[in-house]
N, C-alpha and C positions, 0 to 999 in steps of 0.2 A: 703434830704436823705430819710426822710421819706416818702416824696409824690413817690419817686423812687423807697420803692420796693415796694409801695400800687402795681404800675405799673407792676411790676414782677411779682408779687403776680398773679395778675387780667391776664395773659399772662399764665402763668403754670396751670391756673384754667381754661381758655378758650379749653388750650391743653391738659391737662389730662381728662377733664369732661369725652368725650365719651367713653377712656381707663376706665376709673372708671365706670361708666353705662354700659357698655359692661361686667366689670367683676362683675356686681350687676345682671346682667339680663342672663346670660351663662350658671349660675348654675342652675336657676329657667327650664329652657325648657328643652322639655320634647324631648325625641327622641322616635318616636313610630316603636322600631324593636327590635326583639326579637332573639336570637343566642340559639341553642340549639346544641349537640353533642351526639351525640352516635354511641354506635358498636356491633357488632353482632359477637358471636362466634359459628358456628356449625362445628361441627365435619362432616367427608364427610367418605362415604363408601372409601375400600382400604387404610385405614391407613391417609386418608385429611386433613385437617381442613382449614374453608371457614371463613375468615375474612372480615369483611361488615364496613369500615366507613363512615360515614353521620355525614357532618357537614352542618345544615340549620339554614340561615337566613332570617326572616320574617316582613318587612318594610311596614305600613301604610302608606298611601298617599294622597295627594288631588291633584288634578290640579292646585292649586297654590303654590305647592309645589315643590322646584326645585333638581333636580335631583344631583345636582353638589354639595351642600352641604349633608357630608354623613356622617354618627356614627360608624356603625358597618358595614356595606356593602362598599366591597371596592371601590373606585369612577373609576376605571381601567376598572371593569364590570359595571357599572350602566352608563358610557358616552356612550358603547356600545348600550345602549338601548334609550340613549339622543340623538345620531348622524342619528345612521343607522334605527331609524325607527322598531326596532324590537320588535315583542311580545313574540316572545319563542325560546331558543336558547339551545343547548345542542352540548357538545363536549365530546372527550372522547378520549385514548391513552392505547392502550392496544398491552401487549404480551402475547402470547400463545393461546391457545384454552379452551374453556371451554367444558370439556368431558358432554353433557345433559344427556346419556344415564347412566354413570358412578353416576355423581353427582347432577343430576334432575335438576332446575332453580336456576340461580340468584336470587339475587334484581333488580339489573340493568344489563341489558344485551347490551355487545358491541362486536364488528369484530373486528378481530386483526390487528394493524396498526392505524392511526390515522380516526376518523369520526366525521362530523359534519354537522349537517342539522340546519335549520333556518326559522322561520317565521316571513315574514314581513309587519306590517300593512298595509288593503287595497288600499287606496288611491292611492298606489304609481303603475305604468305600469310595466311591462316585462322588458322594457330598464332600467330604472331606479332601478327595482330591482336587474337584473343584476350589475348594475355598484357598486349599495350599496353591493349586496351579493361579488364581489370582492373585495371591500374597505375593507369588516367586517373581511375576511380570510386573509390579511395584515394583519390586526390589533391583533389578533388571535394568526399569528405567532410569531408577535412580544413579543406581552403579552406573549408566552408560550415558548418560545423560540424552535418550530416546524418548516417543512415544508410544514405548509400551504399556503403558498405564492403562491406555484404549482398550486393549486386549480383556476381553469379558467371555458372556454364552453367545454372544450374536456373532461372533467372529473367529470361534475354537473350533476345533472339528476332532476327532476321535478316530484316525484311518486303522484300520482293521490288515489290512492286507499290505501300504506300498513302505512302509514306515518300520523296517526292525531294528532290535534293539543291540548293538554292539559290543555286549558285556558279557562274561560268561556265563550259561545259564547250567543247573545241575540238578538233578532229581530229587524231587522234596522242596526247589525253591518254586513257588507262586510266580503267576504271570506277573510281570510290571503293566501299570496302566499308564497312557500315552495322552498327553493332548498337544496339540500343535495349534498355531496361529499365525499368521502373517500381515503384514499391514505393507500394501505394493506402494502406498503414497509418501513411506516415512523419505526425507533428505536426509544422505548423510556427509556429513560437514566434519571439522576438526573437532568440534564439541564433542565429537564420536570417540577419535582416534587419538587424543590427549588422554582419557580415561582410560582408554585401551592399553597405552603404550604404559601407566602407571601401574599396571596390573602385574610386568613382570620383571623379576628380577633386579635387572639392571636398568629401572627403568625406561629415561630418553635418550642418554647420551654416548653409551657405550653397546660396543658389539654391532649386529648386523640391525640392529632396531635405531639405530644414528643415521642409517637412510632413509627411515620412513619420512620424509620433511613433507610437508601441508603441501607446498604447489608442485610438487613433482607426482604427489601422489593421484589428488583433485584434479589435474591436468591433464592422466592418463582419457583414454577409451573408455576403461572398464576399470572396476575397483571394490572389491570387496573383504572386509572386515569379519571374522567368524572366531566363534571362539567353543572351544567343545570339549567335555570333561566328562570323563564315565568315571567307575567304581568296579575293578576287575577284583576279584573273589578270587581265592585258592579252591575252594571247596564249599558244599552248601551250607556250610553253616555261618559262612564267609569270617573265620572266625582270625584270617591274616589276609589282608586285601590292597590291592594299590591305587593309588588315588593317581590317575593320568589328565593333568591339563595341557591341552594342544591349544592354541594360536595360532593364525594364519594369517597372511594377507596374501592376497590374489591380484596381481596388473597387467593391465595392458597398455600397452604404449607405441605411440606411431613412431617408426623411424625416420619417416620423411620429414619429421619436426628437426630429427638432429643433422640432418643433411645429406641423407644416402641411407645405404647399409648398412657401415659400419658402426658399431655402437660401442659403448663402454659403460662401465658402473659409473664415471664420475657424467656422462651424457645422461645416462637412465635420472640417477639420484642426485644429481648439484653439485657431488662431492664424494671425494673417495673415505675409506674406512681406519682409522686409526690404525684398532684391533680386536680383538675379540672381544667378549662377556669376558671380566674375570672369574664371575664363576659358575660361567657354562665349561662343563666336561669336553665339550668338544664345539666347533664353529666349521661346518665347513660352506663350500660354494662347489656347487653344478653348473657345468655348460652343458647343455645338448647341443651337440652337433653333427647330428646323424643327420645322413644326407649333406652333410653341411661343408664345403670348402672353405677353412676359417686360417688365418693367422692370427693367432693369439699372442698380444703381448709378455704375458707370463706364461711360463714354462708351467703344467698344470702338476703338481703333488702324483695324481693317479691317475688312469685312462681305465674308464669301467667300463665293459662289454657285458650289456644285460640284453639275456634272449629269454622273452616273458611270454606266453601264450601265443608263440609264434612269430613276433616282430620283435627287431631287432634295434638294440641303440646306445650310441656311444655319448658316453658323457667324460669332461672332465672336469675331476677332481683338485679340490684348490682349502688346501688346509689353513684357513686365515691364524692361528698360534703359529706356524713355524713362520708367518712372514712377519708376525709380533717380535717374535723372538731376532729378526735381524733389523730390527727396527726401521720398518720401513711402511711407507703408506700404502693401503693395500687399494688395487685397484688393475681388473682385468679389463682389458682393448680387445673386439673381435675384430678384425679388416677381412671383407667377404672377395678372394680370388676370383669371383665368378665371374663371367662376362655378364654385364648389366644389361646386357640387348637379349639374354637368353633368360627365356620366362618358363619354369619347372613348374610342371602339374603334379599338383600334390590331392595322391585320392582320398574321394569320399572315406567321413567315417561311418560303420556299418551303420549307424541309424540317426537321424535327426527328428526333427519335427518343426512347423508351423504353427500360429493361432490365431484365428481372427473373428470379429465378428461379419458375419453379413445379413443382408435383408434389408429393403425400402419403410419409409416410413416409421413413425413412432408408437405404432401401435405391436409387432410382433416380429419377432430378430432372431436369429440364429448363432450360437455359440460355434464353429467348425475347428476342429483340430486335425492338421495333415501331418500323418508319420510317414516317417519313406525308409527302407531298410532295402540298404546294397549290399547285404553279406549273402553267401550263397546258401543259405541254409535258412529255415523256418526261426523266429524269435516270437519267446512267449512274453509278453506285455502285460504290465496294471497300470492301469490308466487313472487318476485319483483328480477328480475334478472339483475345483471350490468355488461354488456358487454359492455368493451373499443372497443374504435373507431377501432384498431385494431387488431379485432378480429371479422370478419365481417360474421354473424351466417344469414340463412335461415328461414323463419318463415314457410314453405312449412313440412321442415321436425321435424317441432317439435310432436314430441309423449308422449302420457301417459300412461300407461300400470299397468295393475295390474295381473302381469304374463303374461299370452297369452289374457286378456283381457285389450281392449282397453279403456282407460276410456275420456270422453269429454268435456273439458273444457265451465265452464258457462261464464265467460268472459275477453275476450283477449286487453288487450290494447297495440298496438305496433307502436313504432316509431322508423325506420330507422336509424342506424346510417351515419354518413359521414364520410369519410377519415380525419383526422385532424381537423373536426369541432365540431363533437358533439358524444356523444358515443349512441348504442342502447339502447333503454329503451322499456323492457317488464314486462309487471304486467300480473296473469293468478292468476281468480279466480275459484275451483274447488272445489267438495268434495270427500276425502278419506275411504271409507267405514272403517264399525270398523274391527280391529283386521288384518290390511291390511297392504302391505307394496306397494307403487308406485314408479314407477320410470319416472323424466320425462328429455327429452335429446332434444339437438336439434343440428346441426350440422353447421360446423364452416368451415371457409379455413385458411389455415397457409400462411401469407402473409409476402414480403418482405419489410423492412423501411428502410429510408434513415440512412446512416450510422451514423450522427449524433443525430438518434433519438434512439439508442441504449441506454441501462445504462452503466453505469462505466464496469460492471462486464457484458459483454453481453452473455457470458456462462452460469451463476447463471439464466437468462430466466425474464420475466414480470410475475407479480402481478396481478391475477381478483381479483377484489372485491367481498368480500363475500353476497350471495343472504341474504335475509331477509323473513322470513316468518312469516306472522301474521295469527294469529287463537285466538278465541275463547271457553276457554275451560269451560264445563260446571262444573266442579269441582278443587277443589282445591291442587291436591295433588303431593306435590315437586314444589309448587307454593309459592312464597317470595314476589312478587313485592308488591310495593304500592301502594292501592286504585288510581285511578284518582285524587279523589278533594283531597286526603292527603300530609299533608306533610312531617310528621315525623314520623320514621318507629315504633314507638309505638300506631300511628294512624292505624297498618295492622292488631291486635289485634281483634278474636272476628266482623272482617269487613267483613261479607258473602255478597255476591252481584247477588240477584237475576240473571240480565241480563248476568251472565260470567264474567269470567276473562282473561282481555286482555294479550295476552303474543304474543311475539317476539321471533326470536329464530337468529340467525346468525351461517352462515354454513362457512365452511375453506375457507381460501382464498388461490385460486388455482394457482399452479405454473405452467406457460404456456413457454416451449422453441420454439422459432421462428427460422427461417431458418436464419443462420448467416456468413454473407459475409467474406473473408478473410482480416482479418485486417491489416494483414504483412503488405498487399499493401498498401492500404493507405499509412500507416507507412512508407515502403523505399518509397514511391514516394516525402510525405512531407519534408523528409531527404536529398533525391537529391535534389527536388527541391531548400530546404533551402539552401542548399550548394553550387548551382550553383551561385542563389543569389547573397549569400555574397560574394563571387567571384569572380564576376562581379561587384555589386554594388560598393564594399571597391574601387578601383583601380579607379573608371572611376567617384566618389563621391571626392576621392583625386585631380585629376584631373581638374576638371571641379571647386572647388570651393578655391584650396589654389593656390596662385600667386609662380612663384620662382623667385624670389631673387637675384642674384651674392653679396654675401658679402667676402670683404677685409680679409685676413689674418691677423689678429693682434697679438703681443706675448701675448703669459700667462701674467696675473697678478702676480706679487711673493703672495707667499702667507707669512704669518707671522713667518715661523719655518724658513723658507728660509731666510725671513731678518734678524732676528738672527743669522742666523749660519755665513750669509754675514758680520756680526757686527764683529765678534769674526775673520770671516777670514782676515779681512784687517787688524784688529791687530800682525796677525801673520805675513803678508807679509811684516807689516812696520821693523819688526826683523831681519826677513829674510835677508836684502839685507845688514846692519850692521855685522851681524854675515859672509857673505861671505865677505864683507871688511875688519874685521878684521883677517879672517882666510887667506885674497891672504897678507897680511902683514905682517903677519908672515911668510910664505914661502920667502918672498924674502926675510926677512933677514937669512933663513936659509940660503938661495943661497947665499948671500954676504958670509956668513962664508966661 
């Protein structure tokens, strides 16, 4: 007995050992990524307010490192970058328009509708990246539950010039190859921003992603969804590298909805903030209030003074862990001192732009794009135009004009589209003199599609994608983005950059109605037809596959009420014939009498 459960003993010791060394050794490793959170609250000219969230994750690496086991960075995104080869990837899901001239730059700037470009390490050819850049936009839509499925050759484009890559590049390592695609028509709804908000961390209910709620967010002006993940290398062999996921959302919201000016987290979001991520590193919150005459309810953590390529701006600092730590509900109140009858002009930012179509008729149309540039100095411009397949433009008559002067593009790169294969692709790099406004057009034919290749709603008309224009602006003002090598928007702080500051701007995506055939027909023709069909079909399908029969005439079966009631009648009839025996019996002795 005893040597039996030695045996047992030495069996459960064999099989627990590595459970037990696995939870001796679990604790001890280390995970090298770091979660951080924050948000930005600026008030916007006309009554605004521009709401900035940024949630980054920042993952150390080696190459023996594997990708599939993950701590804080979701493994959903990181296989993405184990399968398909990729080093920089950015998506994003946006409604409305961002007014520049109104409300000067983002942080992150996106076109309305879904967009997402991709870079993919070199090694791989053209075909190959194709088939990966299709695999990836599956995968994409799946993850986000979008219509990026749509995304093929008719609707990708390859820009050469307005599109660089944010990773670091080193002598010996190969170009990355690029494809971008946009779809201006996608809606985006909860079904977006449920999947999104699953992707980090602390998923829904903790930290500063416990404000994001459905009808405060869909409710806004403006609202955009982005999501963007490179692959930073130490060196070219990239042989220790960090894996960076950033998160964003982007709002805008009317204050005259909350009743005035003054505003608050719980007016913005439905509701104030418990506390932090527990395990984001840090949480904080921004106020801009430069220019601003604000009373704030809470006393702010820090008063930062950031002077960035010239303009100046005060933010305060609001460390959401130390209002954790006093246990208290976090939530900041601006009340505006100002006089409400006194209306502040707030200037131009150095450059905007317009996009429209014009021209009579259905037969030939005009694409026009208006830049205007208030800075005092010359800006040099790429202008990246996406024209679908069908909408088949002239590179003869493209003009640039700056009133009745003609202005001359430095360089043109253009590729043809095809019908159904590939859409045109033009890049035009130019400079705007200062204080100028240009216009530049080129002209279109309004073509006929096959009737299946209409939308749902073929009156509502096709979707351009919004142009993209990059420049270099020598100063900073109504300028937000973040630095290139940064990561976290406390890294934009005080970051003056000699060389310029890169900015992007995205122009409306234009609604184009095409010449549209009479759909009745279709319609009664599919109707006869169907009709005649079934028809003809039913009759001569009967026919041809059941046999007939002659079957006998058999009686009914009785059924059970029937042979009861039979039960009871033959009882009566056995009476029956008694009762008239005795009744003819009696008459005849009546008759004897």
């Amino acid at each position: 007995m005893v040597h039996l459960r030695r045996k047992i003993g030495v069996k459960m010791l064999h099989f627990l050992g590595p459970l037990l060394l696995l939870a001796m050794v679990r604790p001890s490793q280390q995970f090298n990524d770091v979660f951080d959170e924050e948000l930005l609250i600026k008030p916007l000219p006309d009554g605004f307010v521009y709401s900035y969230f940024q949630f980054t994750t920042r993952w150390e690496l080696t190459q023996n490192d594997s990708l599939l086991h993950t701590h804080l960075v979701s493994r959903s995104l990181v296989e993405l970058f184990h399968h398909y080869g990729v080093s920089e990837l950015h998506l994003a899901f946006t409604s409305g328009i961002w007014r520049y001239e109104n409300w000067g730059f983002p942080v992150v700037d996106a076109g309305p509708g879904a967009e997402v470009w991709a870079w993919f390490e070199p090694p791989a050819n053209d075909d190959e990246v194709d088939h990966k850049w299709k695999q990836l936009c599956g995968t994409l839509s799946g993850l986000f539950c979008a219509s990026l499925s749509f995304v093929d050759k008719t609707n990708t484009f390859r820009p050469e010039y307005s599109l660089r890559p944010t990773t670091h590049r080193f002598e010996g390592m190969g170009e990355p190859k690029v494809r971008y695609a946009a779809l201006p028509r996608e809606i985006v709804c909860t079904e977006n921003l449920t999947p999104w908000k699953k992707l980090l961390p602390c998923k829904l209910r903790e930290g500063l992603v416990s404000l994001l709620t459905p009808d405060h967010v869909y409710s806004g002006n403006y609202h955009s969804l982005a999501v963007h993940m490179r692959k930073l290398c130490a060196d070219a062999e990239c042989e220790q590298f960090q894996l960076e996921v950033r998160q964003s959302v982007s709002l805008v919201q009317d204050q005259r909805l909350f009743g005035g000016k003054d505003w608050s987290i719980r007016k913005l979001f439905g509701q104030g903030m418990e506390g932090a991520c527990v395990l984001a590193s840090s949480s904080k919150v921004y106020v801009d209030v430069t220019d601003k005459d604000y009373d704030m309810t809470q006393k702010p953590t820090n008063v930062i003074r950031s002077i960035r390529g010239g303009a100046n701006s005060v933010l305060y600092e609001y460390d959401v862990k130390e209002f954790e730590r006093k246990q208290r509900m976090f939530n900041v109140a601006a009340v505006d001192k100002k006089d409400p009858n006194v209306v502040a002009l707030t200037p131009l930012p150095p450059i905007y732009s317009k996009r429209f179509i014009s021209g009579v008729g259905q037969e030939r149309g005009r694409i026009v794009t208006r830049i205007t540039n208030t800075h005092w100095a010359d800006l040099n411009l790429i202008i990246f135009e996406n024209i679908p397949w069908f909408v088949p433009i002239y590179l003869h008559t493209l003009r640039i004009n700056r009133g009745e002067q003609r202005i001359e593009p430095r360089t043109v790169k253009y590729i043809p589209g095809r019908q159904r294969e590939r859409p045109s692709h033009l890049e035009i790099a130019l400079t705007i003199p200062t204080r100028s406004t240009i216009e530049l057009s080129i002209d279109f034919d309004y073509i006929f599609l096959k009737w299946q290749e209409y939308p749902p709603d073929a009156s509502h008309g096709h979707y351009l994608q919004p142009s993209i224009i990059s420049v270099l602006l020598p100063v900073a003002r109504n300028y937000t983005s973040l630095p290139r090598e940064a990561s976290l928007f406390r890294d934009s702080f005080n970051a003056t950059q000699p060389n310029g500051y890169f900015l992007q701007l995205r122009t409306e995506a234009l609604l184009l109605t095409l010449p549209i055939p009479d759909f009745s027909m279709p319609y009664n023709v599919i109707c006869l037809a169907c009709t005649v069909v079934a028809l003809a079909f039913g009759p001569i399908h009967n026919i041809s596959t059941k046999r007939i029969v002659a079957k006998s005439k058999e009686p009914a079966k009785p059924k059970l009420m029937d042979k009861i009631k039979g039960w009871f009648g033959r009882g009566r009839k056995k009476d029956e014939p008694e009762k008239e025996k005795t009744e003819t019996t009696a008459d005849k002795v009546e008759d004897t009498k």
